[in-house]
Structure formats: structure tokens, C-alpha cells
C-alpha positions in Angstrom: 7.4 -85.3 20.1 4.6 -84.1 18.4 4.2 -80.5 20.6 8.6 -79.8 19.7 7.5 -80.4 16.0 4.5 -78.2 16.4 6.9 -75.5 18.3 9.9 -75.7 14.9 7.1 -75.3 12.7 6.0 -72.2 14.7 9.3 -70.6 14.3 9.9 -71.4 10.7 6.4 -70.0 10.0 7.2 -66.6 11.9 10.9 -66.6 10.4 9.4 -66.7 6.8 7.0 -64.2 7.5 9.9 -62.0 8.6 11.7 -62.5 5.2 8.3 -61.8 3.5 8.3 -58.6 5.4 11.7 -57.7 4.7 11.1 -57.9 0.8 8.5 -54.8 1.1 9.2 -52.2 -0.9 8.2 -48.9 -0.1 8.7 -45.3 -2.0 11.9 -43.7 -2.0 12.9 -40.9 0.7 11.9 -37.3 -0.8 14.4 -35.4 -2.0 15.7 -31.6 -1.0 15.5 -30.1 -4.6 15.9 -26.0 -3.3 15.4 -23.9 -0.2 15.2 -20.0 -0.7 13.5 -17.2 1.1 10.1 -15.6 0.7 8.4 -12.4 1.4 5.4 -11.7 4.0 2.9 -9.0 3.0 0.3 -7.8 5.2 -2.4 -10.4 5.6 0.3 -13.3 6.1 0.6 -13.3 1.8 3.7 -14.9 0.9 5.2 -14.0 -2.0 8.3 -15.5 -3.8 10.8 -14.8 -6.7 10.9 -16.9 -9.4 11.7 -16.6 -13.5 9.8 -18.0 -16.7 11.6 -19.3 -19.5 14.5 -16.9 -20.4 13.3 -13.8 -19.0 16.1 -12.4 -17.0 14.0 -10.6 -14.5 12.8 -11.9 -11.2 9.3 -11.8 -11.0 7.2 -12.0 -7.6 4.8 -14.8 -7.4 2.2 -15.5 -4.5 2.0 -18.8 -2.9 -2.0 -19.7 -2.8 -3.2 -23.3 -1.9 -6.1 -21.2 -3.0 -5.8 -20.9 -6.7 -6.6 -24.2 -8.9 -3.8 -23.6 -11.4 -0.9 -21.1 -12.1 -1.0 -17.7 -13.1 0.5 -14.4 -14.8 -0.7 -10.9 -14.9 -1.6 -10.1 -17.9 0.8 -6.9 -17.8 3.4 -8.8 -17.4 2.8 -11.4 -20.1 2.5 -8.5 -22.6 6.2 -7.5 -21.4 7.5 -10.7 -21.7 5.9 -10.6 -25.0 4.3 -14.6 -24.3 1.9 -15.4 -27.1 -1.3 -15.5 -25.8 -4.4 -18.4 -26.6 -7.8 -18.1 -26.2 -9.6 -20.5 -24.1 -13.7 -22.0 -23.1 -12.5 -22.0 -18.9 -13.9 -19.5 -16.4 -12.5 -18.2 -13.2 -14.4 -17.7 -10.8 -13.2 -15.3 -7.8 -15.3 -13.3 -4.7 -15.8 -10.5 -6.5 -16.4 -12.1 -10.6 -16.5 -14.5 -13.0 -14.7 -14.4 -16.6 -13.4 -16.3 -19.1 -9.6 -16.3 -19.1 -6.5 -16.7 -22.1 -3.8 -19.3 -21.5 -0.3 -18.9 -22.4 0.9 -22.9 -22.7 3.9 -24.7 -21.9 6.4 -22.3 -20.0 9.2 -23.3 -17.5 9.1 -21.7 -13.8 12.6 -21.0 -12.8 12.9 -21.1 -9.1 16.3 -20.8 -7.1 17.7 -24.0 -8.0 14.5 -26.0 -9.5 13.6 -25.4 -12.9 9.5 -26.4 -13.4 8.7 -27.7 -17.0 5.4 -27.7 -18.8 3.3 -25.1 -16.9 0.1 -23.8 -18.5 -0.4 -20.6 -17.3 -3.4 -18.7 -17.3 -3.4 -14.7 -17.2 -5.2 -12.4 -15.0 -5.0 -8.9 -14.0 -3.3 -7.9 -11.0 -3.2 -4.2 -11.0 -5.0 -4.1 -7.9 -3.1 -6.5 -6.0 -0.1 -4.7 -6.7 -1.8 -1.3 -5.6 -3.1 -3.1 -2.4 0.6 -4.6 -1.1 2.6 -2.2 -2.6 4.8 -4.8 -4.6 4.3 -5.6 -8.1 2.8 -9.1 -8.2 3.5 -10.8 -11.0 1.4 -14.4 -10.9 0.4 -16.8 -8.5 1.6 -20.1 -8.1 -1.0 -22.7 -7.4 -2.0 -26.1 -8.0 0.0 -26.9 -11.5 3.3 -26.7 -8.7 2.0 -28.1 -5.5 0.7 -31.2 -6.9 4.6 -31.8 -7.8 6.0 -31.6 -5.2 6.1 -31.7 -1.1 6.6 -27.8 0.1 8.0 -26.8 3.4 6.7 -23.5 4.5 8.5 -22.1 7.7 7.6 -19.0 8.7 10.1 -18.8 11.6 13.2 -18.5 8.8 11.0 -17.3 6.6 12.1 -20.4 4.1 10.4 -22.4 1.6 11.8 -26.0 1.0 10.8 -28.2 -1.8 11.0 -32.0 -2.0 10.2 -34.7 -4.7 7.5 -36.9 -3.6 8.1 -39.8 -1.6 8.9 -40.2 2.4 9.0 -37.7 4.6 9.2 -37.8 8.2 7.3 -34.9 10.0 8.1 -32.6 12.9 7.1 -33.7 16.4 4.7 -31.5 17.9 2.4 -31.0 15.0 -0.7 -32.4 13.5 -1.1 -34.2 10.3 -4.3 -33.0 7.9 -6.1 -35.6 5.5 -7.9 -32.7 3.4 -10.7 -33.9 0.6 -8.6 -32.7 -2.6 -10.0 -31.8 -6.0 -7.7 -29.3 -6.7 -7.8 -27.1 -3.5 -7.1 -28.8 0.1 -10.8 -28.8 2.0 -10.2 -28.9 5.8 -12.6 -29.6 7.9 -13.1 -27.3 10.6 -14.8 -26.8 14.0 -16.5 -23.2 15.1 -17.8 -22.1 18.0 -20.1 -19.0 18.7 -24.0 -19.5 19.6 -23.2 -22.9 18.9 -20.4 -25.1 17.7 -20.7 -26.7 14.7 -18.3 -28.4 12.3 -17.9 -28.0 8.4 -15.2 -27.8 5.6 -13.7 -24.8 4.6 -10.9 -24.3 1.9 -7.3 -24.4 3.3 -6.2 -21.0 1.6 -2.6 -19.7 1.7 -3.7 -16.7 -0.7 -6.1 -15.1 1.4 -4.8 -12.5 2.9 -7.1 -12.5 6.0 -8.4 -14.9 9.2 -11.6 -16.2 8.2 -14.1 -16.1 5.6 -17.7 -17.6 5.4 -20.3 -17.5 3.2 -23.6 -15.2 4.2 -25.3 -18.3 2.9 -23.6 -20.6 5.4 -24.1 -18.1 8.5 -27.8 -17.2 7.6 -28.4 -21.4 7.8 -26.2 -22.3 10.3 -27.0 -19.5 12.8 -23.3 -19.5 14.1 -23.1 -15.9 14.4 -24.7 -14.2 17.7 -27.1 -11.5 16.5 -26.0 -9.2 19.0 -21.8 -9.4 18.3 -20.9 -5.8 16.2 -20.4 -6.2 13.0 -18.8 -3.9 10.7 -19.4 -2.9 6.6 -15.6 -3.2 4.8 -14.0 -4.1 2.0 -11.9 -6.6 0.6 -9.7 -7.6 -2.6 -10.0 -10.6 -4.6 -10.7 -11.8 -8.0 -12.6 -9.7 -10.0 -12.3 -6.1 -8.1 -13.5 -4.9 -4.7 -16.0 -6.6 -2.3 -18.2 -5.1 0.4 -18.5 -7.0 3.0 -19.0 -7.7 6.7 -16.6 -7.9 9.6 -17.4 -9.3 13.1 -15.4 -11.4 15.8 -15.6 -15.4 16.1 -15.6 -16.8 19.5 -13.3 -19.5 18.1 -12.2 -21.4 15.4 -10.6 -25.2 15.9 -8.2 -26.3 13.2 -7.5 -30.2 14.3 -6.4 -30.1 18.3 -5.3 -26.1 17.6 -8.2 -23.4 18.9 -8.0 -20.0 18.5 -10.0 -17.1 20.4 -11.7 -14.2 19.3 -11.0 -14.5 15.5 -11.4 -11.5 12.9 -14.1 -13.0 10.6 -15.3 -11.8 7.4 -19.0 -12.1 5.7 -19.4 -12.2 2.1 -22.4 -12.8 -0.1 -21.3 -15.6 -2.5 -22.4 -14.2 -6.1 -20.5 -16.4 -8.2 -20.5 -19.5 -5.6 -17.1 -19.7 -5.2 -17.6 -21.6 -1.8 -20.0 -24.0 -3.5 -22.6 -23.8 -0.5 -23.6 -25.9 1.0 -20.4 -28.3 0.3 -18.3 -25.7 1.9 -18.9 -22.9 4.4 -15.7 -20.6 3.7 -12.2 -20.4 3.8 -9.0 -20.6 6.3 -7.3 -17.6 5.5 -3.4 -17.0 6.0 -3.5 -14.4 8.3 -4.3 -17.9 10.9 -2.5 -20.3 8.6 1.0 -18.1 8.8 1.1 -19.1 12.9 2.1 -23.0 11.9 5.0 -23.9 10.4 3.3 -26.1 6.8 4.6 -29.1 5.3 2.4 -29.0 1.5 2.4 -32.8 0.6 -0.3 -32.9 -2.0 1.6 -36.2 -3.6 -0.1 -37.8 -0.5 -3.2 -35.4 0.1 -2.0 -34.4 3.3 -1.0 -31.1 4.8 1.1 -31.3 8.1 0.7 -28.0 11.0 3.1 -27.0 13.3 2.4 -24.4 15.8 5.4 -21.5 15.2 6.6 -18.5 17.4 3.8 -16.6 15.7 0.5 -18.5 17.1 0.2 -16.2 20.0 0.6 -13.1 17.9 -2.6 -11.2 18.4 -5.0 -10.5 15.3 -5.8 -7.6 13.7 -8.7 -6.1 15.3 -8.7 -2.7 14.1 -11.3 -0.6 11.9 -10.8 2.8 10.2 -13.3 2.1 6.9 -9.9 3.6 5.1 -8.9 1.7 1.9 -5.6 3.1 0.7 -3.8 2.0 -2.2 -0.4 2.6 -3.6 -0.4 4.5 -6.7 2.8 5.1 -8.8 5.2 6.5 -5.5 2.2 8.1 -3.7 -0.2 6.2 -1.4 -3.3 7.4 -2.0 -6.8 7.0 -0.1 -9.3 5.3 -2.6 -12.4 4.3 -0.2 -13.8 5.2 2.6 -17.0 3.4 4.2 -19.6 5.4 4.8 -20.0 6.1 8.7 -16.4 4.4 10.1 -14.0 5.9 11.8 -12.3 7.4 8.6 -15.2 9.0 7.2 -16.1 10.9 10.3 -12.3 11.9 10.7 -12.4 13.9 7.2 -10.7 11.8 4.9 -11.8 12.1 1.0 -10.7 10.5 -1.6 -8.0 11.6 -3.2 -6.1 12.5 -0.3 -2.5 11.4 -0.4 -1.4 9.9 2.7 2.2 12.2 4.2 3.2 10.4 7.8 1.0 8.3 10.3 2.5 9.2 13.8 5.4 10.4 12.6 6.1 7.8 10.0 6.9 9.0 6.9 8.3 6.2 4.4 5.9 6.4 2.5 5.7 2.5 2.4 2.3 1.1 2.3 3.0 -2.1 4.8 4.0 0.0 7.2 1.8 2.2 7.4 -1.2 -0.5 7.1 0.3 -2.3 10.1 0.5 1.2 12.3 -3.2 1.3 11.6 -3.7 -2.5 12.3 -1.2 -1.8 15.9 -2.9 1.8 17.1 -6.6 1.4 19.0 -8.2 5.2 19.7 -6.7 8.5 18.4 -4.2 8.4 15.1 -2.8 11.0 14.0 -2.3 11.4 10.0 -1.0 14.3 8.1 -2.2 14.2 4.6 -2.0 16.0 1.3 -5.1 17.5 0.1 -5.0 19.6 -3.1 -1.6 20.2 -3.1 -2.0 21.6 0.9 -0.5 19.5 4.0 -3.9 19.2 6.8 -3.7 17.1 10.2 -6.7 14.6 10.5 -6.6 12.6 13.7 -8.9 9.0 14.0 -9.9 6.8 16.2 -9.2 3.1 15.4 -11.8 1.1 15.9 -11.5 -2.3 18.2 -14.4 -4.4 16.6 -14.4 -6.7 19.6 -16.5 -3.6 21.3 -19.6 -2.2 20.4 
């Protein structure tokens, strides 16, 4: 008697547990608010359309996990004709350090979301827009991430956005717990002379692989002494920045590794990597081969390997920094010593057709560079006279 009273007591116990469990309440399902298309620049830079307030125009925006708020160039603000506010906050970038103006409490129209309450602050993005060849009119940040979940697929070349709450992710990916503050930190695992594993920022605006700090290298010893290394140049906030470029024998991004990765050196001026809490940055020229689910709501960020992960990186060298100015694409820099310096370019020289290419569009002729190793040939403009300058493309995985 006393062991089949024991036994019903056992099954009312686990039955009422089971109505306890039924009564959870969990958050509701996230929402589809908009899907609409993006842009990819050279670099893996993705840039979107969007409107503020009643402005009719589209304007193009960047998509940077990188950038701590939201942002306008300050050209365009001056169009618009936004009234602009003074402010105490600095931004710091790779290449400077300034105080910046605000202009408060703007709606972001996207393609079927309308974003309220933005503080935007203003920047100058001349350069940008000389670099990619497309007017770039702000980046968009943490003040819109932390809103919402964001589906970046770079297969359909589609952005999604979500409300917060559940979400069920892809099979076949990997799901990131970065430290937030207001920029994802991933950790991540290198391997060169040695492995060794440290956090880096998970950044969507950097048009490039990899980035570490001098600081971080010198210390850590990660890079072998006797790998080639190269002096370039790259652009970021603030203006121009000399700096080195060598190969990584890998880079590990949870269970993903990649090979042979096009890494950049930098001495960090303005501490934007905060060394020794961080080492560097992902940049999106790796990031762009997984498909991204943005769920800062619940501080994670989910990867999924896309049809771009075996793409090959961009290994080429010609010291050439060209620029588009008004229609013309112009050569600006040249690096003393590369492969365009000892070709006879000068700046100035206004770039005609690469291998019989003549559009006259700056991506494309940035990725016939990026795809050619050995001799180019470039026909140029030089005072007002067409002259043939052939190159050879360096491949900085050989000395």
C-alpha cells in the first residue's frame, strides 16, 4: 500500500511540474519588419540606401559594426540644410582624433522601416567617396544595430531586419557570444610562429582582411621576421595611413580557419585598438564569406559559411593609390619603391584603360589590379598626352 501511494504521488509531482513548465513565458518570435538589397564595394563594404526625414533623395549609407553610433557627411548635412550642434565627444579613427558636431533627433527612412530618434554625428567623407567611387553619404552603426536583429546575406545580396525577440538560426553555422560595449569584440585564434588567441573588433566597415596593432605584433611575436612585408596605404578616419602589409598563416574565427590571410600593420596613434585589451580587427573583406545574422538585442552574432568562403584574397601589390576625382580617376600616391613607382607612374596621371578596359569605373578597374599577377598594361593620360606604362603586380606571398 504504502510503495502505490508513494508511486501516485510520484506522478502528481511530475504532472504539476509539467503545468509549471507549461506556464513559462518566453519572448515573442521576431518580427520581419523590411528586406531590401545592398551594394558591395571593393573591400567587401556594403553600402545601403536609405532617406532622413523628408529629404526626397536616397542617400548611400555604409553598414559598419565598426562605428559606435551613426553618421552623416558633413557635405551632405549642409545640403539637407540640418541644423548643426556643437558637442564635448571625440572620435577617434586610425588615422585621427577630433571633436565632432551632432545633428539630434532625425528619422532614418529605410525601404519599409522608418527609424526614429537618431543622433547623428557628422563627419567628412570626401575621401571615402573618392576611394569607392560612390558618394557615401553616412554610416550606419550602433544607434540601428542595437534595435534590431539584421540579416546580412551576401549570396542575394539582401539585408533583413527583425524586431528583437526569437529567432531560430540556420543549420550549419556558428553562433558568436562577442563582449559588447558598443562594438562586437570576437575573440580570435592566429597562427604564424606561434598560435595565440586574443579579441579583435568584429568590423563590417573595414574594407580589408585583417588588421593588428604594431603594438600587439611587436609583444606577441606572431609575425615571422622573415615573411615579406610590404609599405601601403590605407583609408580610414581622419585621412591616409602608411602602413605594412604581409601574409598570415591563418586566422580562426570559431570552428572556421582560413589560410594565407592578407594582413595589415598599423601603428596605433590614437589607440583606437585599446592595446593591450584588443589586438585588431576582423575586417569585411573575411567577414563578407559568411552569411551574418546581427542580433545585438542578445549580444550574439550568428556565421554561416556562404558561396564566397573559398574565394581567394587579394594578394596583389602595385604601391598605386588611385582615387576618383569628379569623372576622371586619377593617380594620387605612389609608394616609393613598388611596383608602380618603378613602372613610371606620377601623380597626376589620369588613368585611360587597364588591359583594355576603359569604363572608367574605379571598382573595376581596382579589381583588374587586385585579379592580374606579373605584367599590366595601363594606358594613361599624362599632360594632356596618352603614354603606355606596363607593371608588374606584385604577389606578396613571394619575396
Amino acid at each position: 500500500m504504502k510503495k502505490g501511494y508513494l508511486f501516485i504521488l510520484s506522478i502528481i509531482l511530475l504532472y504539476n511540474m509539467n503545468l509549471h513548465a507549461q506556464e513559462e513565458f518566453v519572448p515573442a518570435p521576431a518580427k520581419l519588419l523590411t528586406r531590401f538589397p545592398f551594394l558591395l564595394l571593393n573591400g567587401g563594404i556594403v553600402v545601403l540606401k536609405a532617406r532622413v526625414d523628408n529629404s526626397t533623395d536616397s542617400l548611400n549609407f555604409i553598414l559598419d559594426t565598426g562605428s559606435g553610433g551613426i553618421s552623416l557627411d558633413s557635405t551632405t548635412v549642409a545640403e539637407i540644410g540640418f541644423p548643426v550642434s556643437k558637442s564635448n565627444k571625440t572620435l577617434r579613427g586610425i588615422a585621427g582624433s577630433r571633436l565632432v558636431d551632432f545633428v539630434y533627433d532625425h528619422t532614418l527612412h529605410l525601404q519599409g522601416l522608418d527609424v526614429q530618434h537618431l543622433d547623428f554625428h557628422i563627419n567628412n567623407y570626401d575621401l571615402l567617396s573618392s576611394v569607392y567611387g560612390v558618394k557615401i553619404d553616412g554610416v550606419i552603426g550602433y544607434s540601428f544595430l542595437r534595435r534590431y536583429i539584421i540579416k546580412v546575406n551576401y549570396d542575394d545580396m539582401i539585408i533583413e531586419v527583425y524586431s528583437p525577440g526569437v529567432i531560430k538560426y540556420p543549420r550549419g553555422g556558428y553562433l558568436i557570444h562577442p563582449d559588447f560595449s558598443n562594438l562586437p569584440l570576437i575573440t580570435g585564434v592566429l597562427k604564424d610562429t606561434r598560435d595565440i588567441t586574443e579579441r579583435f573588433i568584429f568590423d563590417t566597415g573595414a574594407g580589408l582582411c585583417f588588421l593588428m596593432s604594431k603594438d600587439f605584433v611587436e609583444d606577441s611575436s606572431i609575425i615571422n621576421k622573415s615573411s615579406p612585408h610590404y609599405t601601403t596605404q590605407a583609408e580610414g578616419l581622419g585621412g591616409k595611413k602608411v602602413m605594412e602589409l604581409t601574409v598570415l598563416k591563418e586566422v580562426r574565427i570559431g570552428p572556421y580557419k582560413f589560410k594565407q590571410v592578407p594582413t595589415h600593420i598599423f601603428e596605433d596613434e590614437f589607440n583606437v585598438t585599446s592595446y593591450p585589451l584588443l589586438g585588431g580587427l576582423i575586417g569585411n573583406d573575411l567577414l563578407r564569406r559568411f552569411n551574418l545574422i546581427l542580433n545585438y538585442p542578445e549580444q550574439s552574432i550568428y556565421i554561416k559559411p556562404n558561396s564566397h568562403s573559398f574565394e581567394n584574397f587579394d594578394y596583389a601589390y602595385t604601391g598605386l593609390g588611385i582615387y576618383q576625382v569628379d569623372s576622371e580617376i586619377k593617380i594620387i600616391d605612389i609608394i616609393p619603391g613598388s611596383p608602380a613607382d618603378i613602372a613610371g607612374f606620377q601623380t597626376g596621371d589620369v588613368i585611360f584603360s587597364i588591359e583594355n578596359n576603359y569604363s572608367k569605373n574605379i571598382q573595376s578597374y581596382k579589381n583588374l589590379f587586385q585579379n592580374n599577377f606579373g605584367k599590366v598594361r595601363v594606358v594613361i593620360i599624362r599632360n594632356k598626352e596618352p603614354m603606355i606604362l606596363n607593371m608588374r603586380v606584385k604577389d606578396i606571398r613571394k619575396k
